[in-house]
N, CA, C and O atoms as a GROMACS GRO file, in nm:
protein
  508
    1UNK      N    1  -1.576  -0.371  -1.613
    1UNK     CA    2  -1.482  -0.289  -1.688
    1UNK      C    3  -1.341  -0.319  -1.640
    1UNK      O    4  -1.321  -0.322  -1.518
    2UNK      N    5  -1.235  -0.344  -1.730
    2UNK     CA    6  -1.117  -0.372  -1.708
    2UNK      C    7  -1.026  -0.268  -1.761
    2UNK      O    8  -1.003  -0.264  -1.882
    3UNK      N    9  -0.961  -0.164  -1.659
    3UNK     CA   10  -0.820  -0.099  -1.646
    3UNK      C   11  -0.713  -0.124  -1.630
    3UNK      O   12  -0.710  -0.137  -1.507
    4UNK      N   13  -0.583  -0.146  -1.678
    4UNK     CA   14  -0.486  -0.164  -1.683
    4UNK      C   15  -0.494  -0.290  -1.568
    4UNK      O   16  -0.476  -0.284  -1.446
    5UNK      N   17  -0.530  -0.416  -1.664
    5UNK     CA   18  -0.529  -0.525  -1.573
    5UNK      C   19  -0.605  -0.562  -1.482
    5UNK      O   20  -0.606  -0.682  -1.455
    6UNK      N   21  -0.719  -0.442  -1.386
    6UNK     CA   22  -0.767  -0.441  -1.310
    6UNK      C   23  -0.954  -0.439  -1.328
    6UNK      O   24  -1.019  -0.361  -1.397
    7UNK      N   25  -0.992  -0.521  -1.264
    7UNK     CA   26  -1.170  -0.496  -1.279
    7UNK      C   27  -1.186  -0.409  -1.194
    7UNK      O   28  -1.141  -0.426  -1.081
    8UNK      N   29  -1.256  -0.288  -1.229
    8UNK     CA   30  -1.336  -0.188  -1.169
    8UNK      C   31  -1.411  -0.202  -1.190
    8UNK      O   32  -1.457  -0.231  -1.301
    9UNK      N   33  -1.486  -0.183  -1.048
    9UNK     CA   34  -1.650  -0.194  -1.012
    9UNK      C   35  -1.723  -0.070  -1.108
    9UNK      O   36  -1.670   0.041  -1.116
   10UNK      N   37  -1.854  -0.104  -1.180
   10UNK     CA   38  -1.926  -0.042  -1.291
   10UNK      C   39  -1.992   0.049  -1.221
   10UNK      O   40  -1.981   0.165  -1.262
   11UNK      N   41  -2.071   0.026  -1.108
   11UNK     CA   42  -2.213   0.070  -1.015
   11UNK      C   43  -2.087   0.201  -0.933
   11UNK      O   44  -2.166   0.280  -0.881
   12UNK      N   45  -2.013   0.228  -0.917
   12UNK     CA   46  -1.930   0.319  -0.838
   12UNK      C   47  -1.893   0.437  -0.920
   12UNK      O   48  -1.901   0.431  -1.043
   13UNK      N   49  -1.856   0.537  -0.864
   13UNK     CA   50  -1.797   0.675  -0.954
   13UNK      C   51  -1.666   0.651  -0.967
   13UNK      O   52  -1.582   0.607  -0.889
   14UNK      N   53  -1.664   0.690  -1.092
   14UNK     CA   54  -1.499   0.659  -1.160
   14UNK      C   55  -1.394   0.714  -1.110
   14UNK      O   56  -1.278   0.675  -1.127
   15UNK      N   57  -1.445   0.849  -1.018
   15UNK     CA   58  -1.323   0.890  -0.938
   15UNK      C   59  -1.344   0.789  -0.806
   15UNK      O   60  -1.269   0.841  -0.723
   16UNK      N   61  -1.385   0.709  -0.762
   16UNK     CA   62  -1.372   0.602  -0.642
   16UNK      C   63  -1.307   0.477  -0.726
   16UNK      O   64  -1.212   0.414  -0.680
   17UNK      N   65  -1.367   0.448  -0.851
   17UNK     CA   66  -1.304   0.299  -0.893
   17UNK      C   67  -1.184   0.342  -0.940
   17UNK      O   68  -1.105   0.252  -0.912
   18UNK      N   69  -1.125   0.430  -0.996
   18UNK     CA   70  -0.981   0.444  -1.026
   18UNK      C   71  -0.885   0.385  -0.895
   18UNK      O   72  -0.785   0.312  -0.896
   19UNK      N   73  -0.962   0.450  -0.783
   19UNK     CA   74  -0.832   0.386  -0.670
   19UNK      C   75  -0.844   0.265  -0.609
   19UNK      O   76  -0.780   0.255  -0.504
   20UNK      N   77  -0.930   0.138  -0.656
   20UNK     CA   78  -0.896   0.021  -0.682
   20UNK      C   79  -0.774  -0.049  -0.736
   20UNK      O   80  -0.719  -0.158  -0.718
   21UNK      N   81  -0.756   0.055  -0.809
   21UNK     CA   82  -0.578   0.055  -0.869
   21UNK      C   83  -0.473   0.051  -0.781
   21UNK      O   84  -0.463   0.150  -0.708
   22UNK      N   85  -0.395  -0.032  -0.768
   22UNK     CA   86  -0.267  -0.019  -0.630
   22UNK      C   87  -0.223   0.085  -0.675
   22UNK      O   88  -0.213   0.081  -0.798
   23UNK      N   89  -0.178   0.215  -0.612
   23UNK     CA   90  -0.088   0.314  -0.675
   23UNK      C   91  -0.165   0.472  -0.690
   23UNK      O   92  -0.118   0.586  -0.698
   24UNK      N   93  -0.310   0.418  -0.691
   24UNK     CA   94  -0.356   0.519  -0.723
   24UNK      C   95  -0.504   0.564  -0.602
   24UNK      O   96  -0.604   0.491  -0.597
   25UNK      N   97  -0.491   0.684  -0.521
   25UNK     CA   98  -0.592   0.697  -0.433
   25UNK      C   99  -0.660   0.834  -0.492
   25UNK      O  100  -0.660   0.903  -0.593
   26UNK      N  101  -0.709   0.828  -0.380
   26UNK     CA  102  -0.834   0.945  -0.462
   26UNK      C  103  -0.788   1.086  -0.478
   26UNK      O  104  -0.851   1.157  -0.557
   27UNK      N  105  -0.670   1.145  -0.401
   27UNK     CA  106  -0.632   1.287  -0.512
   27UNK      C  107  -0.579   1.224  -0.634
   27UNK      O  108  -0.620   1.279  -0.736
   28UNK      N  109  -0.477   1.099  -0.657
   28UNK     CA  110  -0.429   1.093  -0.769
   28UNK      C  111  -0.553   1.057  -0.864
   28UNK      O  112  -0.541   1.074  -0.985
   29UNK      N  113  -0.620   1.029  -0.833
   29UNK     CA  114  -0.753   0.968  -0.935
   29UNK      C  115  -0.810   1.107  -0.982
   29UNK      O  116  -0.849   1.132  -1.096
   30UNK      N  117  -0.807   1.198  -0.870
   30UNK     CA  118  -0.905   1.366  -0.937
   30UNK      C  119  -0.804   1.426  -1.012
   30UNK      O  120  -0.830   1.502  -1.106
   31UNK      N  121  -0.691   1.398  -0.976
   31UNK     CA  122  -0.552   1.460  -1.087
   31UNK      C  123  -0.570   1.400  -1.232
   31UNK      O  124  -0.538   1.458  -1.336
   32UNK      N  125  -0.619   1.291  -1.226
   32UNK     CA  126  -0.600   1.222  -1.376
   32UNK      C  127  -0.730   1.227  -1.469
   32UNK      O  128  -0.731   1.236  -1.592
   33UNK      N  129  -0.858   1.217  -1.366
   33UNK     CA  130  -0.962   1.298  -1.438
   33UNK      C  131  -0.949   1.442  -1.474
   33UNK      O  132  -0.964   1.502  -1.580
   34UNK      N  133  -0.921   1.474  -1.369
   34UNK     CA  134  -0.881   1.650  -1.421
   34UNK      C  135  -0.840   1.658  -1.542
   34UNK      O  136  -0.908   1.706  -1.632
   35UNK      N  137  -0.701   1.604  -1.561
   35UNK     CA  138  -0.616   1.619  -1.691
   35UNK      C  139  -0.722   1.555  -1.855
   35UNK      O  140  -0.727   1.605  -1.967
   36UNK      N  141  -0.788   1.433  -1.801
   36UNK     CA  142  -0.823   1.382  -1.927
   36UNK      C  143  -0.942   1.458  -1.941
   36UNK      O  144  -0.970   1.483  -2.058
   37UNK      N  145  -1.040   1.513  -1.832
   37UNK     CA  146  -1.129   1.610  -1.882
   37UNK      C  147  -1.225   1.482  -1.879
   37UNK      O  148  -1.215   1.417  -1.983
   38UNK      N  149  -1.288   1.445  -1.815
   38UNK     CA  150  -1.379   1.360  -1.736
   38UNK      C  151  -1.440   1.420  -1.608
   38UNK      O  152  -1.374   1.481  -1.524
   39UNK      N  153  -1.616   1.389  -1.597
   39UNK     CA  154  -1.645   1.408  -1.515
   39UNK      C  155  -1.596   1.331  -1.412
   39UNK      O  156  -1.530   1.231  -1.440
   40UNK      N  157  -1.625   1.372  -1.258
   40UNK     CA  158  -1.589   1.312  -1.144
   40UNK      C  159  -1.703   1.177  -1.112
   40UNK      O  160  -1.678   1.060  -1.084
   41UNK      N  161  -1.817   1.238  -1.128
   41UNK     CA  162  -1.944   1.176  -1.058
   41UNK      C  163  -1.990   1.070  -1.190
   41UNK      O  164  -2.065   0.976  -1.165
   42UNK      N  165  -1.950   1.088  -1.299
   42UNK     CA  166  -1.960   1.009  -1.392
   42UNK      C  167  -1.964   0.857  -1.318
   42UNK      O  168  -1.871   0.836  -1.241
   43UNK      N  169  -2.046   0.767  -1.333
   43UNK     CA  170  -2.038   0.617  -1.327
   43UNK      C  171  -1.917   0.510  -1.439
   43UNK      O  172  -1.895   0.520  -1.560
   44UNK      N  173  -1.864   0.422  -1.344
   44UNK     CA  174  -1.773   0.395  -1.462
   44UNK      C  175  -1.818   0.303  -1.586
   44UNK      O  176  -1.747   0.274  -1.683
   45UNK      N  177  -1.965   0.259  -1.558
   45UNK     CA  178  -2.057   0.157  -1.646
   45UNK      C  179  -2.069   0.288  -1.736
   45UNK      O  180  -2.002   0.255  -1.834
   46UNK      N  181  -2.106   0.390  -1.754
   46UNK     CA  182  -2.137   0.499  -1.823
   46UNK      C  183  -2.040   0.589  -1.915
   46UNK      O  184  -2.076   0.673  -1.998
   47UNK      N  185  -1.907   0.551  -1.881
   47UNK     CA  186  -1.791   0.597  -1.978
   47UNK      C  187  -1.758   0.517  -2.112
   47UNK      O  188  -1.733   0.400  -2.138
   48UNK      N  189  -1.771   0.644  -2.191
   48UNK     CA  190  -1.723   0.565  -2.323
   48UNK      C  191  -1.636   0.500  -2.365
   48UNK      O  192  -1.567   0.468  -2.268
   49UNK      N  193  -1.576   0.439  -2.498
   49UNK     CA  194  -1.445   0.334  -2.535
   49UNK      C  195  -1.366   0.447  -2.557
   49UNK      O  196  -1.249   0.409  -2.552
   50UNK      N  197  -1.372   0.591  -2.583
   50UNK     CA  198  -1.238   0.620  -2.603
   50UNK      C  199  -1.238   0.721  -2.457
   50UNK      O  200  -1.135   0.787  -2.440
   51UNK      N  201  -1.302   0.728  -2.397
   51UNK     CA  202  -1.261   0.794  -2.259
   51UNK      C  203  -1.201   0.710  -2.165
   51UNK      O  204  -1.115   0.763  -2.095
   52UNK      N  205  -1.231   0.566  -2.141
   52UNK     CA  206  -1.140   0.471  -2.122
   52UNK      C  207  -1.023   0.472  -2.174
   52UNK      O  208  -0.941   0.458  -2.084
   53UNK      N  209  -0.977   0.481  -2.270
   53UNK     CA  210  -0.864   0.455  -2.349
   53UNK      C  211  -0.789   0.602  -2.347
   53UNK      O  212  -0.670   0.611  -2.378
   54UNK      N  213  -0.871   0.720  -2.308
   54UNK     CA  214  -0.792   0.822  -2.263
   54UNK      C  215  -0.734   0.826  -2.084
   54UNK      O  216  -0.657   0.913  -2.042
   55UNK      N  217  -0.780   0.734  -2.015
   55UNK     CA  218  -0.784   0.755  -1.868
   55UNK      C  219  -0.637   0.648  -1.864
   55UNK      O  220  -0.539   0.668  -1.791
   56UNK      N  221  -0.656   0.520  -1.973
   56UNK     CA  222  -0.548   0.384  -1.947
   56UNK      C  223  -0.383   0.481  -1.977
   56UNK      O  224  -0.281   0.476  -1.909
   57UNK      N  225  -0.413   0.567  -2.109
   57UNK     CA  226  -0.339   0.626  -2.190
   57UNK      C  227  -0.218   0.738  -2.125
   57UNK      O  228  -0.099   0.762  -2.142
   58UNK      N  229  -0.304   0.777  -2.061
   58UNK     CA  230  -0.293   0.882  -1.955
   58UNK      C  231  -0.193   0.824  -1.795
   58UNK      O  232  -0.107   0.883  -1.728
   59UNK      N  233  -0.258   0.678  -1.782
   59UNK     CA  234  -0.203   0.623  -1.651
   59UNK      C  235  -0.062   0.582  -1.727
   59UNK      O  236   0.047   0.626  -1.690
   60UNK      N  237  -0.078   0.508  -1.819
   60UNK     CA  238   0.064   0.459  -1.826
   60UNK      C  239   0.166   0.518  -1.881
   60UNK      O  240   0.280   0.473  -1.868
   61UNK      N  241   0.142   0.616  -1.942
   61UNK     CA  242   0.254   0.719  -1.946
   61UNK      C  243   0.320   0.772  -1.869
   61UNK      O  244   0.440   0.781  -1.892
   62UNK      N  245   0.256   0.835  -1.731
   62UNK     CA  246   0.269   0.870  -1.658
   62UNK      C  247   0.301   0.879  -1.489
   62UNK      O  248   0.358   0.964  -1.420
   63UNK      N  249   0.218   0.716  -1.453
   63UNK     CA  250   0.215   0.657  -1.334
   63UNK      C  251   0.278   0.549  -1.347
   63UNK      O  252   0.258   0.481  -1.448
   64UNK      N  253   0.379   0.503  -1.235
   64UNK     CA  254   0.395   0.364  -1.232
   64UNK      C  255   0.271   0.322  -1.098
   64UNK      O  256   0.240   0.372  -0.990
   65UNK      N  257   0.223   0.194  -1.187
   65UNK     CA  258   0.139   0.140  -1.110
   65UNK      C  259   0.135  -0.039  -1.032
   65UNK      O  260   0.244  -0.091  -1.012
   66UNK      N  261   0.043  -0.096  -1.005
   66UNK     CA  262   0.049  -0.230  -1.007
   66UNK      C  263   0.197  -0.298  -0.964
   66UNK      O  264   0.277  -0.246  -0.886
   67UNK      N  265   0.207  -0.382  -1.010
   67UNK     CA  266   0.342  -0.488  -1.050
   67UNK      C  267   0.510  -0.364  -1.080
   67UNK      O  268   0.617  -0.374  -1.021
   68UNK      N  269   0.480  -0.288  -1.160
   68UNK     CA  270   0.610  -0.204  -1.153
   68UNK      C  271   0.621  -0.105  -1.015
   68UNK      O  272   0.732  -0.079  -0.970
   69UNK      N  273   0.546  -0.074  -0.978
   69UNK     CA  274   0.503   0.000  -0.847
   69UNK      C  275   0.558  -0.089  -0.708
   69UNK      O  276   0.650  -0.046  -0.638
   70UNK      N  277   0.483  -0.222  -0.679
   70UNK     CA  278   0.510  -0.309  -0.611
   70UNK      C  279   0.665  -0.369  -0.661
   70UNK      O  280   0.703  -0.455  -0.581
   71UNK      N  281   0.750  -0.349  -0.756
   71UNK     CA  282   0.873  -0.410  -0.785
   71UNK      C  283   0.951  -0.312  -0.761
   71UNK      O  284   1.054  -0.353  -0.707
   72UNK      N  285   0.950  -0.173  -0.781
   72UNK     CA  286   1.011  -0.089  -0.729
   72UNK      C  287   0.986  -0.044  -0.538
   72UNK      O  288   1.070  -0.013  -0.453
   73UNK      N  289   0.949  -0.048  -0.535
   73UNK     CA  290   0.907  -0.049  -0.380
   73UNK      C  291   0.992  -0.196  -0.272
   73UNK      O  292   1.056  -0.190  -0.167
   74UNK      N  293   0.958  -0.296  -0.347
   74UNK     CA  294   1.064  -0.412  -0.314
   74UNK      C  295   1.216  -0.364  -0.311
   74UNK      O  296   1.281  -0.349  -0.208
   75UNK      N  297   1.264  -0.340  -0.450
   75UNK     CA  298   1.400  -0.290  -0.443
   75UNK      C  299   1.420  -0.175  -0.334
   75UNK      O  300   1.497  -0.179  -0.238
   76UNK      N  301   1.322  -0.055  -0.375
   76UNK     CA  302   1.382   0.038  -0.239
   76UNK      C  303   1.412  -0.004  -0.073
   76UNK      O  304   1.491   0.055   0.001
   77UNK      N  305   1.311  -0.146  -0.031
   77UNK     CA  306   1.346  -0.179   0.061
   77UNK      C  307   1.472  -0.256   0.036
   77UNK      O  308   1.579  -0.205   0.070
   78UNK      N  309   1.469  -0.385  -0.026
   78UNK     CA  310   1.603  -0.422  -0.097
   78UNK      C  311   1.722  -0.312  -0.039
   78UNK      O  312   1.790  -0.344   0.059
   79UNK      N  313   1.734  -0.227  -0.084
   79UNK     CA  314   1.846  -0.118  -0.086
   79UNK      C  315   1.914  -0.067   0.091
   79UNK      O  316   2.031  -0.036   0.113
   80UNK      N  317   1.793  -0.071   0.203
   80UNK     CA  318   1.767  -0.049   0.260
   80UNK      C  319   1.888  -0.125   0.415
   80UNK      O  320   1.964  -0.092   0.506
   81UNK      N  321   1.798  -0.291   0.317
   81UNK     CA  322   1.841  -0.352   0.368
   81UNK      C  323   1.988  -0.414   0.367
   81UNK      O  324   2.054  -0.450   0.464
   82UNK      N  325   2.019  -0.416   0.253
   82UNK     CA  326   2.152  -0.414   0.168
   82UNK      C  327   2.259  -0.306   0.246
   82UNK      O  328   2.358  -0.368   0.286
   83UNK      N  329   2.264  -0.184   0.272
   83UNK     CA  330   2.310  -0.075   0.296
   83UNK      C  331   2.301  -0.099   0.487
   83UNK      O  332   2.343  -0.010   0.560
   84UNK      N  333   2.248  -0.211   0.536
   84UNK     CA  334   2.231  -0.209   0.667
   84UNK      C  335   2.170  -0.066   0.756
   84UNK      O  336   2.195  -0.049   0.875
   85UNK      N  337   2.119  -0.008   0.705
   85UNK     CA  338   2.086   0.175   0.720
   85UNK      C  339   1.946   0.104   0.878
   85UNK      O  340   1.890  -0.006   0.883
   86UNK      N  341   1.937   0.221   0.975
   86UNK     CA  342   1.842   0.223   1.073
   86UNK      C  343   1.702   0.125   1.022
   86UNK      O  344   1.661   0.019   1.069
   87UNK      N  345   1.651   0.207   0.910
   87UNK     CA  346   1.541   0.151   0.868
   87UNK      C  347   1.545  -0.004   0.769
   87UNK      O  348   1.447  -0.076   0.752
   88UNK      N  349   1.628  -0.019   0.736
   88UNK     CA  350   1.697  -0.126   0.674
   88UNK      C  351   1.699  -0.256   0.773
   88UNK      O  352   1.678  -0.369   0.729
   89UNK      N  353   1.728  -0.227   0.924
   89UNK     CA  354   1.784  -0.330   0.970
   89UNK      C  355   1.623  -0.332   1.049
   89UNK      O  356   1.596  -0.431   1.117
   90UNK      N  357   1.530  -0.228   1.037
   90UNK     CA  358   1.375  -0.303   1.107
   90UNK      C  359   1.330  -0.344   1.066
   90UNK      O  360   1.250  -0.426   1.110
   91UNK      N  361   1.352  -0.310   0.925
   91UNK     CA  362   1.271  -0.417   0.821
   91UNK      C  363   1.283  -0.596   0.843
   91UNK      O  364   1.190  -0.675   0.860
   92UNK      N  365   1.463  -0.629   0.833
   92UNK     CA  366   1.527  -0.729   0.812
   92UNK      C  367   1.458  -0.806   0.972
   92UNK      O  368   1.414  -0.921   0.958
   93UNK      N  369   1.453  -0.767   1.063
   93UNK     CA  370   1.351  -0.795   1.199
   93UNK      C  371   1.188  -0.789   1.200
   93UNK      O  372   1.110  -0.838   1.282
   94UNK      N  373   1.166  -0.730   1.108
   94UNK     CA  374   1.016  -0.740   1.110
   94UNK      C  375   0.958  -0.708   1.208
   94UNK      O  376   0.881  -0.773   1.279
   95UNK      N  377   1.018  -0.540   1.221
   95UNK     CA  378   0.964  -0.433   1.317
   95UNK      C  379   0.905  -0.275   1.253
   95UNK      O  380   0.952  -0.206   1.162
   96UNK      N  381   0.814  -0.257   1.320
   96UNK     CA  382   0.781  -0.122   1.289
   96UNK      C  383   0.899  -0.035   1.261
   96UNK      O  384   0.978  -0.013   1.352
   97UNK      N  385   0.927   0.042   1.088
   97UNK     CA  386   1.045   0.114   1.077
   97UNK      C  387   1.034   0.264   1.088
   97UNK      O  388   1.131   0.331   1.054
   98UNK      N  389   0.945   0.312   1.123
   98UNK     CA  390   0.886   0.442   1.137
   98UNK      C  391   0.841   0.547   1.254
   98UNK      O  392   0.789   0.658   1.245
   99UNK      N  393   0.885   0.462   1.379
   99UNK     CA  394   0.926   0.523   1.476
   99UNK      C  395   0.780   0.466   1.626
   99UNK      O  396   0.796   0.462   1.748
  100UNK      N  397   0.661   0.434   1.545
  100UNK     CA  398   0.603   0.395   1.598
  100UNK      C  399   0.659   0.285   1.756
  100UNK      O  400   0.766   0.229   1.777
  101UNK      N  401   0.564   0.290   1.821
  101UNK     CA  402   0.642   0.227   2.001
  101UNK      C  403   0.615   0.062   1.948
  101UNK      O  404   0.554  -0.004   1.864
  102UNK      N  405   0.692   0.053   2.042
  102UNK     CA  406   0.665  -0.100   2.053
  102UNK      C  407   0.650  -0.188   2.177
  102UNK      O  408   0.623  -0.308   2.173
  103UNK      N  409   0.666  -0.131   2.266
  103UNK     CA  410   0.655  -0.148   2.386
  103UNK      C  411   0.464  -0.201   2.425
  103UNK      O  412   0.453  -0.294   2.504
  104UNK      N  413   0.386  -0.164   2.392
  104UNK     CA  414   0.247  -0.199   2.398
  104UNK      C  415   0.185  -0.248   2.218
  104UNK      O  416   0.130  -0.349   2.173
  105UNK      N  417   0.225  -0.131   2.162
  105UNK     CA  418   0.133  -0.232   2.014
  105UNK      C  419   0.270  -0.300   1.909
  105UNK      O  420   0.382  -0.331   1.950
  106UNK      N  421   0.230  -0.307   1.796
  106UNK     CA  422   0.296  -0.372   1.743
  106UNK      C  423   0.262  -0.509   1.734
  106UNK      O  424   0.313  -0.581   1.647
  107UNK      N  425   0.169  -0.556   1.828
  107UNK     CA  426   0.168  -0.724   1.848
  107UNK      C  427   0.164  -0.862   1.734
  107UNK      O  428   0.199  -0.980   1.738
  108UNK      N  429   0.100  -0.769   1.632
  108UNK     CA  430   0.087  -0.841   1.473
  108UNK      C  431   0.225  -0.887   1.435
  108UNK      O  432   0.259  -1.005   1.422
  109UNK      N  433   0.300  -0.782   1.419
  109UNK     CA  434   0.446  -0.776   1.405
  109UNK      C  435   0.518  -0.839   1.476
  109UNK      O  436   0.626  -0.866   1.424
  110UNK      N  437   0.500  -0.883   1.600
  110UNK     CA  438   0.589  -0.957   1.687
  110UNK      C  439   0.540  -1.053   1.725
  110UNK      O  440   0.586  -1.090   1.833
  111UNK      N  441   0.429  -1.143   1.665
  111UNK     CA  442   0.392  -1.239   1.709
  111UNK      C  443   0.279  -1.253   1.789
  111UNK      O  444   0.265  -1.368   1.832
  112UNK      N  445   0.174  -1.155   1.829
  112UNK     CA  446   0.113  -1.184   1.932
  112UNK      C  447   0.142  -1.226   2.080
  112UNK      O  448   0.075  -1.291   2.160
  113UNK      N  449   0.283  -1.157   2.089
  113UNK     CA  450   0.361  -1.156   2.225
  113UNK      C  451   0.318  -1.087   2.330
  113UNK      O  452   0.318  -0.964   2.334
  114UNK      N  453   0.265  -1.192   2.459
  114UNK     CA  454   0.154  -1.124   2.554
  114UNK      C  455   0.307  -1.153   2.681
  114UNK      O  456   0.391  -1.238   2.650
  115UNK      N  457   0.321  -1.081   2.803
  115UNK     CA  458   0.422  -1.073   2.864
  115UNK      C  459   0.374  -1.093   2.980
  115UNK      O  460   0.434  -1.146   3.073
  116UNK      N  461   0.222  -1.035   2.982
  116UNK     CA  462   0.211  -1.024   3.139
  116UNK      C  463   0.113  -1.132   3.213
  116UNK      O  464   0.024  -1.181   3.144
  117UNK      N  465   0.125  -1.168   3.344
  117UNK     CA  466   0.098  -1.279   3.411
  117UNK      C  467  -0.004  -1.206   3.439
  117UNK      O  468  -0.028  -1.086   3.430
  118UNK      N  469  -0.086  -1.337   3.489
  118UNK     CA  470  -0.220  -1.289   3.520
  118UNK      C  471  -0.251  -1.295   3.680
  118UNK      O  472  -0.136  -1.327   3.713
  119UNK      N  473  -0.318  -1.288   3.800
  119UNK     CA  474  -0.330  -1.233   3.906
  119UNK      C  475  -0.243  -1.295   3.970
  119UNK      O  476  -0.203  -1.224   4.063
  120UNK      N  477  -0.180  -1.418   3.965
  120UNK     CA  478  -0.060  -1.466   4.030
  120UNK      C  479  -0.111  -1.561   4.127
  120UNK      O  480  -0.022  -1.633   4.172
  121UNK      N  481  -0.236  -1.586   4.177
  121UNK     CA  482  -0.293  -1.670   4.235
  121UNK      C  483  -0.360  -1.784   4.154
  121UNK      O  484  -0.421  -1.761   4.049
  122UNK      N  485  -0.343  -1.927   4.217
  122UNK     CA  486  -0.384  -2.043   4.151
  122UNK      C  487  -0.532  -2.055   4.150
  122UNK      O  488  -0.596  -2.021   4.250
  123UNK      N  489  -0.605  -2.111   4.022
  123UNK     CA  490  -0.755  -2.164   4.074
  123UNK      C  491  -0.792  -2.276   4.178
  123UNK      O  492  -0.771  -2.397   4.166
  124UNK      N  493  -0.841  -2.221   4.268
  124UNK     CA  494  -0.874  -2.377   4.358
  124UNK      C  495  -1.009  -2.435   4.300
  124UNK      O  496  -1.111  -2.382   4.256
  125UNK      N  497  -0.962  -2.584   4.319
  125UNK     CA  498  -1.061  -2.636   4.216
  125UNK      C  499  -1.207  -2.664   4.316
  125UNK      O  500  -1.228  -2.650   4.437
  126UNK      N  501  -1.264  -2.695   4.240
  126UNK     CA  502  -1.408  -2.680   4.326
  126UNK      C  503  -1.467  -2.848   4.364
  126UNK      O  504  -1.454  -2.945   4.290
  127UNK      N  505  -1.520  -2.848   4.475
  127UNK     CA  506  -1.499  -2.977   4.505
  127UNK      C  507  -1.634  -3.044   4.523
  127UNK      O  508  -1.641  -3.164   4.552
   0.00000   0.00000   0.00000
């Protein structure tokens, strides 16, 4: 089954395959069944052509998702960075901007930067 661009898995409940969707997790998925008046536990192999077409109908009016989601999210960092602002300039470093330490994790982010020496004594080789 294909949603706004996206294959959702058939064998899963339609409130779990909705948040296959970038943009959309599982309260926003029970918000949008709610509204269209869909079961939760419903399978998504098991929904009809116009309950589909009420769930797509429903998203894009209402949600930005996908590609406009991910393009707006770019610009807000864009802006960020542009404006030189705190969080702006961790980004532009490719550091944790959220307050998280950095002093022990972070290591993904910084390269896999290991600092510390190891017992300080040489191997003697074995003879």
């Amino acid at each position: 089954m294909r949603l706004v661009g996206i294959n959702i898995p058939d064998n899963k409940r339609i409130e779990i395959a909705l948040t296959y969707v970038y943009g959309i997790g599982l309260t926003l998925s029970k918000q949008i069944l709610k509204s269209v008046k869909i079961d939760f536990n419903k399978r998504a192999k098991d929904l009809a052509p116009e309950e589909i077409n009420r769930i797509k109908e429903f998203i894009e009016k209402n949600y930005k998702i996908e590609g406009e989601l991910r393009q707006v999210i770019k610009q807000n960092i864009g802006r960020l960075k542009e404006i030189q602002c705190y969080r702006g300039i961790r980004h532009l470093k490719r550091l944790p901007a959220r307050g998280q330490r950095t002093k022990t994790n972070s290591r993904t982010v910084r390269g896999n930067v290991r600092r510390t020496v190891s017992s300080g004594k040489r191997k003697t080789e074995l003879k």
